[in-house]
C-alpha positions in Angstrom: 6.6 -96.7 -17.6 6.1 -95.1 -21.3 2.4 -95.4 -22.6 2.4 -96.6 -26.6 -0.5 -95.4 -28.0 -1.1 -97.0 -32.0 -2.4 -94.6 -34.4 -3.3 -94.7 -38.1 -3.5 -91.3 -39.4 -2.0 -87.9 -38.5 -5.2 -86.8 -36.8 -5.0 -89.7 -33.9 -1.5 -89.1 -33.4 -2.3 -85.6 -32.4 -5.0 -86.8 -30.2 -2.5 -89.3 -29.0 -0.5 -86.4 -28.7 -2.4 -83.8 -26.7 -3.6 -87.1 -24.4 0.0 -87.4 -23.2 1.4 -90.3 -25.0 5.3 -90.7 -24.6 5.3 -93.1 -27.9 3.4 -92.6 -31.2 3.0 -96.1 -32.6 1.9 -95.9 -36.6 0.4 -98.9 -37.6 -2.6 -100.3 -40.0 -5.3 -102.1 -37.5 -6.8 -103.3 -41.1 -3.6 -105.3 -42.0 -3.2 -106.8 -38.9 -2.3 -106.5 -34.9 1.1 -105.1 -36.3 -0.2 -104.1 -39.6 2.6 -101.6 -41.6 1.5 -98.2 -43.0 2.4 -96.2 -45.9 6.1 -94.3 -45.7 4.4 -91.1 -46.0 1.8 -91.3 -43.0 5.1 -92.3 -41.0 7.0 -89.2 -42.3 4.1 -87.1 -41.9 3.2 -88.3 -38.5 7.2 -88.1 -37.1 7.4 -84.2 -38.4 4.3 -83.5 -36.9 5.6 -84.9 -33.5 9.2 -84.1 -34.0 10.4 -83.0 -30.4 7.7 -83.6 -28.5 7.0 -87.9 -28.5 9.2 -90.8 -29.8 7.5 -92.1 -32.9 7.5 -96.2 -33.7 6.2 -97.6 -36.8 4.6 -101.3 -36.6 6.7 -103.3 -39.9 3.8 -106.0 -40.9 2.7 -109.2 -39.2 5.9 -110.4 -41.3 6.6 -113.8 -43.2 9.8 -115.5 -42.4 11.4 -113.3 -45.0 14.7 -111.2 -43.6 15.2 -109.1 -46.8 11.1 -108.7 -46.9 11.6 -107.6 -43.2 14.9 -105.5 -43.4 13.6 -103.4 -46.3 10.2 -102.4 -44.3 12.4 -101.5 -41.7 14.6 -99.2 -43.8 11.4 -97.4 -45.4 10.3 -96.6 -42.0 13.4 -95.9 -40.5 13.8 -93.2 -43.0 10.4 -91.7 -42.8 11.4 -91.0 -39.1 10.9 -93.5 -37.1 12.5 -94.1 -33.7 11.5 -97.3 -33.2 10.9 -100.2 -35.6 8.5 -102.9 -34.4 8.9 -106.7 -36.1 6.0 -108.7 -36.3 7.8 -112.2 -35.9 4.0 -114.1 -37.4 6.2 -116.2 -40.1 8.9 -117.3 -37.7 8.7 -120.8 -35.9 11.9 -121.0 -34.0 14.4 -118.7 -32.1 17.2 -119.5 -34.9 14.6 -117.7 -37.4 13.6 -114.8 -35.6 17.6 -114.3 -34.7 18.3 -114.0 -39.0 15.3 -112.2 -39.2 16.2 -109.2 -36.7 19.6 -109.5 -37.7 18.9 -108.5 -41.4 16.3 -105.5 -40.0 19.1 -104.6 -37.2 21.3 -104.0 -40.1 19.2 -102.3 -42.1 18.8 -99.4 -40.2 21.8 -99.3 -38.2 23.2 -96.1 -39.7 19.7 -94.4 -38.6 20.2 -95.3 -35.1 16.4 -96.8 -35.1 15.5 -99.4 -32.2 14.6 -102.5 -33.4 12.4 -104.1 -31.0 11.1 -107.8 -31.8 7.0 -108.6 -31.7 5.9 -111.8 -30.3 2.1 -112.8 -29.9 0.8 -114.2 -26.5 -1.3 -116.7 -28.7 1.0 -118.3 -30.8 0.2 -121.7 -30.2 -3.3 -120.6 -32.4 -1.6 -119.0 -34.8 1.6 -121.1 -35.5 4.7 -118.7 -34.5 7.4 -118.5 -32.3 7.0 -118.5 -28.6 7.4 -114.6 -27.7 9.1 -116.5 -24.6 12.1 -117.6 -26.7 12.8 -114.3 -27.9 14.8 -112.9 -25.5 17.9 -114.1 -26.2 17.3 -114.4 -30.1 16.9 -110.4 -30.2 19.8 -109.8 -28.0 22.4 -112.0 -30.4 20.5 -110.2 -33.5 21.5 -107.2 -31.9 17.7 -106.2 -31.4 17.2 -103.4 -28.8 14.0 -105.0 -27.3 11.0 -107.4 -27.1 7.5 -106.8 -27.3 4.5 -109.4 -26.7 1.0 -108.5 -28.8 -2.0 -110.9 -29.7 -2.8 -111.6 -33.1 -6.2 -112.3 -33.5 -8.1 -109.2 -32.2 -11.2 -110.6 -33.1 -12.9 -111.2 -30.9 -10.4 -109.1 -28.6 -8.9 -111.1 -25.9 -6.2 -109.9 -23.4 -2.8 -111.1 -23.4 -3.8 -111.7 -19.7 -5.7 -114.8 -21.1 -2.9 -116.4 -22.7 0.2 -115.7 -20.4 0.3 -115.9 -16.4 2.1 -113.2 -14.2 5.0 -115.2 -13.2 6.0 -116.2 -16.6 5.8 -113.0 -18.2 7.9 -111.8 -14.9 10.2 -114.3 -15.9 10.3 -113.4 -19.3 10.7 -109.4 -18.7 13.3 -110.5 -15.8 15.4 -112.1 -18.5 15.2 -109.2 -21.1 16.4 -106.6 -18.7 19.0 -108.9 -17.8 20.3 -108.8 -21.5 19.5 -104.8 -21.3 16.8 -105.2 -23.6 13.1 -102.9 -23.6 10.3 -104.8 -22.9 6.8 -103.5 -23.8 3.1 -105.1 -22.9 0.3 -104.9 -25.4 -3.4 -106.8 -26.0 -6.3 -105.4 -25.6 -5.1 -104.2 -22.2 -7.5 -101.7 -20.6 -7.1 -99.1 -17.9 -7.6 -102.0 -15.2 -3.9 -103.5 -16.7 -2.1 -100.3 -15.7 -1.1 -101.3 -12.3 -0.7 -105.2 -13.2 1.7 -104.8 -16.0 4.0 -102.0 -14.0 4.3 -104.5 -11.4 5.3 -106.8 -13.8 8.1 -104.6 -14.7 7.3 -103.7 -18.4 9.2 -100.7 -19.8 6.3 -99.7 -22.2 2.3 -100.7 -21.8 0.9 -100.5 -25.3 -2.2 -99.7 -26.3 -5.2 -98.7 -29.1 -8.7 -100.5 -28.7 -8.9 -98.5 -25.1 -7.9 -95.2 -26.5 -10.5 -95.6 -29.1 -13.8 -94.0 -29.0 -16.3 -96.7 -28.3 -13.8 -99.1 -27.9 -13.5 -99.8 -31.5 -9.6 -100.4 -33.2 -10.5 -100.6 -36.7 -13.3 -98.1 -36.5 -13.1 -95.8 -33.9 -11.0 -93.2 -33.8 -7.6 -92.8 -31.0 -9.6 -89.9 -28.2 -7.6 -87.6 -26.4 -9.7 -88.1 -23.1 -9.1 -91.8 -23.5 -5.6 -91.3 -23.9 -4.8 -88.6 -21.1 -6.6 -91.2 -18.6 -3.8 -93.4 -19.3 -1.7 -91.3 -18.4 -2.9 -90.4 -15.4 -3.4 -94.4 -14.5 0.5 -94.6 -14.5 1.0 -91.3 -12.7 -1.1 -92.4 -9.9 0.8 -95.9 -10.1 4.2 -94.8 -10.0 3.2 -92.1 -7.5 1.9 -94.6 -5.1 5.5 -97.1 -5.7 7.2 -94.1 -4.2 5.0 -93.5 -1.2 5.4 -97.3 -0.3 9.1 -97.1 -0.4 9.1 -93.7 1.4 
């Protein structure tokens, strides 16, 4: 399992760097749970990183607007990003969020950039699309994964408090079956390590835990924070391989 760690300037994704993070996420915490960031801290981040970490860049907590949504993509998908993340916040249905990743898909297929498509665990209080019904929607689109976040962060809340284990089982179950990337985020702490890689995620995302003080607007990503991570799903996956030894 890959640890995602979001950063907002160049200096965190160092820190996220050194820590041991396989993904740098760039993202805005002040426009949002996907909020986007400026082309030129994406560009400056992925040189900085170039070689040593996969770099993803957060596109907005989007309207239903596919030409909005495919031109984000292209600005960070030439500023170097690996990785495109969607916020599907304007979307109600499956139909919706299909035309909306299929415009971004487009957009940066000549870059070779993953598009992966952003649910949020409490949709029912924010109005969106089920992050359940995406699957499928991002596989026709073309998408190359699915990612479930929360949206309000305030007060934080853990995506543990809106979805059970065996749905989200269900739901990663059905991504893999359509060979798509499924990632975790939410507030998820170093006690979620274990529960989401037995749930199968691909990618555990994270930023309030790596923060100093355990602030995501205000603190800033540590490299401590970040490294124990790490060493959470070394000790995980280590231990998966004694029990099947």
């Amino acid at each position: 399992m890959k640890l995602l760690v979001s950063v907002r300037d160049l200096e965190e994704a160092l820190n996220a760097l050194r820590g041991g993070a396989h993904i740098i996420d760039v993202k805005n915490p002040e426009e949002g749970s996907l909020g986007a960031h400026h082309p030129t801290v994406i560009r400056s981040i992925s040189k900085a990183v170039y070689g040593r970490a996969e770099v993803s860049a957060t596109l907005g907590d989007l309207p239903n607007l596919p030409g909005t949504a495919s031109l984000a993509a292209l600005g960070a998908a030439a500023s170097g990003a690996c990785y495109v993340k969607a916020g599907l916040f304007g979307v109600k249905t499956p139909a919706e969020a299909e035309a909306l990743l299929r415009a971004v898909c487009r957009a940066v297929e000549e870059y070779g950039v993953k598009v992966i498509a952003a649910g949020y665990a409490d949709h029912k209080h924010v109005g969106c699309v089920n992050p359940l019904e995406l699957p499928e929607a991002a596989y026709r689109a073309g998408a190359h994964g699915v990612m479930i976040d929360v949206k309000e962060k305030n007060p934080p809340r853990k995506l543990f408090e809106y979805m059970g284990d065996a749905e989200l089982r269900r739901y990663i179950k059905e991504a893999h079956s359509l060979n798509l990337i499924v990632a975790l985020a939410g507030s998820l702490g170093l006690e979620d390590v274990s529960r989401v890689h037995s749930l199968g995620a691909d990618i555990i995302g994270v930023r309030r835990g790596a923060c100093r003080g355990g602030d995501r607007t205000k603190g800033k990503v540590d490299e401590a924070a970040v490294a124990k991570y790490i060493g959470e799903i070394q000790a995980v996956e280590i231990q998966m391989l004694e029990q099947q030894c």
